[in-house]
N, C-alpha and C positions, 0 to 999 in steps of 0.2 A: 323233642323235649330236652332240658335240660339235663335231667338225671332218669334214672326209672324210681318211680317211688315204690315200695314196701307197704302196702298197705291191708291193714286186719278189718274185714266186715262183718260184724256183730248183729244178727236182726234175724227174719223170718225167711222158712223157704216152703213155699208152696207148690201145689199144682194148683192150674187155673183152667176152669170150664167157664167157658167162653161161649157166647151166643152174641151172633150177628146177626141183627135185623132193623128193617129201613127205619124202623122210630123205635125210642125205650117205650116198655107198657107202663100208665098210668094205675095208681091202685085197683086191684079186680079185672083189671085187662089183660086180654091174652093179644098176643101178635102171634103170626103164625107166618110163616114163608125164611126163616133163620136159617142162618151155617151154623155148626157148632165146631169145636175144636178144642184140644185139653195138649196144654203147653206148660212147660216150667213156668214159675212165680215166683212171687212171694219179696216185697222192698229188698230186703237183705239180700235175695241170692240174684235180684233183678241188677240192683247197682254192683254186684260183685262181677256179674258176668259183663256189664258195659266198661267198670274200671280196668279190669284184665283185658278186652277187646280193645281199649283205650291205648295200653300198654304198661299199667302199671303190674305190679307181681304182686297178687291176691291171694290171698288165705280165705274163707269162708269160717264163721264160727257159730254156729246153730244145729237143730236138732230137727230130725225128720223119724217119720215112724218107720219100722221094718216091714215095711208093706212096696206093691209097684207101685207106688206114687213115691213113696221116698227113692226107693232106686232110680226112676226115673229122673228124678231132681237132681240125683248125683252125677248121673248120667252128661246131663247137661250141663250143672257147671266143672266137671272134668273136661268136657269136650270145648269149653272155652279156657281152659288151663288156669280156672281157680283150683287151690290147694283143698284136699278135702279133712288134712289131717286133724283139725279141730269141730269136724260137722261128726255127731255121734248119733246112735238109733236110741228114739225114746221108746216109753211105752206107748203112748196117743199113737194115732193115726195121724198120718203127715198130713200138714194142715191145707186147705184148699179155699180157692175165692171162684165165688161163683159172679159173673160179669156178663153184662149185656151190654153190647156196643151198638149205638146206632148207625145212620148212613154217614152223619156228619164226623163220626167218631167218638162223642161224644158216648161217657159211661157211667153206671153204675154197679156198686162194686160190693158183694159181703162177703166177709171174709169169718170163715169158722178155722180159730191158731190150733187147734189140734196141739200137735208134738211142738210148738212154739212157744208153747204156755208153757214145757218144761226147761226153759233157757233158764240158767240161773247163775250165780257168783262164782261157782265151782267151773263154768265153761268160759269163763272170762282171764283168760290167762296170754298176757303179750309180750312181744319180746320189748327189750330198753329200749328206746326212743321209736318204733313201730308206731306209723301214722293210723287210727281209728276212726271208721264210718258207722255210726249207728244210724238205727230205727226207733221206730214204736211200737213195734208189731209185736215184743217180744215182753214180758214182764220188767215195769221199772227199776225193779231190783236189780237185774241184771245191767240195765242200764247206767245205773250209778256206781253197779261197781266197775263198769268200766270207764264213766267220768273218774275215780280212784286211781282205775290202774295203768291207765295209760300215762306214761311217760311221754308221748311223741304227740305230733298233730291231731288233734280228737275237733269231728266234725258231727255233729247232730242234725239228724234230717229227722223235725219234730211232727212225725204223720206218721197215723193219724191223731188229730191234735188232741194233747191233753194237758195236764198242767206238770211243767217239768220243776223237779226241785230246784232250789236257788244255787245248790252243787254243781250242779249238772250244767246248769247257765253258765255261772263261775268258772266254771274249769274247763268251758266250750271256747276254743279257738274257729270256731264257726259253726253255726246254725243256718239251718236251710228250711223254707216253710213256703207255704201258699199264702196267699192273701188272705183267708178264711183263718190258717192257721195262726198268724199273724195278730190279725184282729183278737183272734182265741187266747193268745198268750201275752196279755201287756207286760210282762216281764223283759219282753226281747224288743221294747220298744224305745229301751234305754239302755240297752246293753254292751258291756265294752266287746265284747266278742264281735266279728265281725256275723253280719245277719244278711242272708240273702233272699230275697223276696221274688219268687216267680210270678208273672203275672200273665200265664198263658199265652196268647197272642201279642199279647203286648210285649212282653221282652222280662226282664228281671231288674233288679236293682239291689243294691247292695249297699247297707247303713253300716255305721261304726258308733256306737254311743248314742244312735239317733238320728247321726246326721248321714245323709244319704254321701257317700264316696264316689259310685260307680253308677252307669245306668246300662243296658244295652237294647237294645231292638230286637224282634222277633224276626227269625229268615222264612221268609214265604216257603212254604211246604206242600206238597200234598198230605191232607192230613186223612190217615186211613183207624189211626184210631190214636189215643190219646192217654193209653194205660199206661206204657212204659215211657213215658214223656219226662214226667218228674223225677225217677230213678237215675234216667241218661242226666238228665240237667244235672242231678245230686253226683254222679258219678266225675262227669265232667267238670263240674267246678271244684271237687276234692284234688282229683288227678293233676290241673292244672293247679293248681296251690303248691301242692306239695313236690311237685316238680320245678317250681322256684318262681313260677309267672306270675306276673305282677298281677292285681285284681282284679284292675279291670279287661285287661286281656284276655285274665280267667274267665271272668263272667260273660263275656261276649263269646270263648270256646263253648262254655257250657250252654249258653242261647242256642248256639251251631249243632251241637250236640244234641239238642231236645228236641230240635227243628228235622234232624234226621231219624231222631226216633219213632214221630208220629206217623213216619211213609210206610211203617210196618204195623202190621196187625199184632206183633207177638210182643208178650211184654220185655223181653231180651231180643230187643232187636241187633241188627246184624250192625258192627259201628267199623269208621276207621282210627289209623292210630289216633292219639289227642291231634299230633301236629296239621293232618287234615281239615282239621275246623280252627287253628290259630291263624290270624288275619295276616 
């Protein structure tokens, strides 16, 4: 990489209970023959722990309950050398996604934000020119005021989708979204910010105003599941931005990047530095 980037993650930190079995149950259906497992989560502390894995120097900024589910989380992103000095204990219970993976990897995912719900303006506090990765997962208010407060590269990864202020658009130097999510926000269908579109197997793409800049291709994978897929992609394409790589270089890392996440079951999967996945 060019430099090491500085970068502040804003968003949710979970635990996730996890069940693996050969197909998702359809309404009123039970599958029975499943693994289970209860691993760190949560968007926010998912991309925090791939950006620092990456190599960037990560701060984490959110709230977990004083309960073993929050220490656990702490746990985890200390042991990937995220900073923890901006993650505080709320009253809630740390928030938890419950996820059923099939054989294909393929999942379904609900998320109860617990101690996420209490992120607010007051925990939004960054250094000058300090590059920012949010979520959704954590109350809009929160989110705007760090569209406000950040001085430095501010990247929006808008999931799960909902309708972002025209602020928040505005003052975004990148948006990150699924094709679903995409479709959900015709806002970012003309937008000067640069916007990056995942398209699962297919690969990504990346508009400027509309007009598509960049495309890349999907790396053949074993795919063992598909949760922390989008996080690595989101982490990846911040890391390489803000470490000076041109776009579409970026967005073919972070393809490489998402392509390595899916050969893991955990949503924090295990990554190499960014340079490993630049071509």
């Amino acid at each position: 990489m060019p430099r090491r980037p500085q970068l502040a993650v804003l968003g949710s930190i979970n635990i996730d209970l996890i069940a693996q079995t050969e197909s998702l149950p359809r309404p009123g259906e039970t599958i029975g023959g499943g693994t289970f497992s209860r691993l760190p989560g949560g968007k926010g502390a998912n991309q925090a722990v791939a950006a620092s894995r990456l190599g960037a120097q990560v701060r984490m900024v959110g709230v977990v309950g004083d309960d073993g589910e929050g220490a656990l989380a702490r746990v985890a992103l200390e042991a990937a050398g995220v900073s923890l000095d901006a993650v505080r204990r709320g009253a809630q219970p740390t928030g938890v996604a419950l996820i059923g993976v099939d054989a294909a990897g393929e999942n379904q995912i609900s998320v109860c934000p617990g101690a996420n719900g209490e992120v607010g303006a007051a925990d939004v506090v960054f250094s000058d020119g300090e590059a920012v990765l949010v979520q959704l997962e954590v109350p809009m208010a929160a989110v705007v005021a760090a569209a406000r407060s950040c001085t430095g590269f501010f990247a929006v990864n808008a999931a799960p989708a909902a309708d972002l202020p025209d602020e928040v658009i505005e003052r975004a130097d990148l948006v990150i979204v699924n094709e679903s999510e995409f479709a959900a926000i015709p806002a970012l269908h003309t937008a000067d910010a640069l916007v990056a579109v995942s398209l699962g197997a297919d690969g990504a793409r990346l508009l400027r105003g509309g007009v598509e800049i960049a495309r890349s291709t999907s790396h053949a994978a074993e795919v063992r599941s598909t949760v922390g897929a989008g996080d690595a992609f989101c982490a990846g394409l911040v890391v390489a931005l803000v470490s000076g790589v041109a776009p579409d270089a970026a967005l073919a890392a972070a393809c490489a990047v998402g392509a390595a996440a899916v050969a893991d079951v955990r949503s924090q999967p295990e990554l190499s530095p960014l340079n490993a996945y630049l071509g």
